[in-house]
C-alpha positions, 0 to 999 in steps of 0.5 A, spaced: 271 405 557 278 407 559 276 415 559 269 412 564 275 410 569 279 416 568 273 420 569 271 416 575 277 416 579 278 424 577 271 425 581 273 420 587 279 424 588 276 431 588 272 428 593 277 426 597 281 433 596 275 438 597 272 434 603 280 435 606 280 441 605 273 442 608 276 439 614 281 444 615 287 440 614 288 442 608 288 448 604 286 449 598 292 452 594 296 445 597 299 443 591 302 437 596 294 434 595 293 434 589 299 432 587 297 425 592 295 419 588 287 416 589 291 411 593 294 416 598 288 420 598 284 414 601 289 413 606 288 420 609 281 420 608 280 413 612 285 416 618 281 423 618 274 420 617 274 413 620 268 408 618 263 408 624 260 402 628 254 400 627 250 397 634 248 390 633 243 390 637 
């Protein structure tokens, strides 16, 4: 079980890195980023990418 969740959170992490570098914030050679905990990472990606709203209607 404990190597699913390491595995888990090594894929949630990569997407958080790839997609901050996609956005041009980040370069890929970084080290700065991927040094960043799961935590840190999703705090920048929630201030990068905001959730957006849904319209009640």
């Amino acid at each position: 079980m404990t190597n699913q969740l390491r595995k888990g959170i090594k894929t949630l992490k990569l997407f958080y890195i790839n997609r901050l570098i996609e956005s041009g914030l980040y370069n890929a050679s970084d080290d700065e980023l991927h040094s960043l905990t799961l935590s840190e990472l999703q705090t920048i990606f929630k201030k990068t990418f905001p959730p957006k709203k849904i319209q009640s209607m």
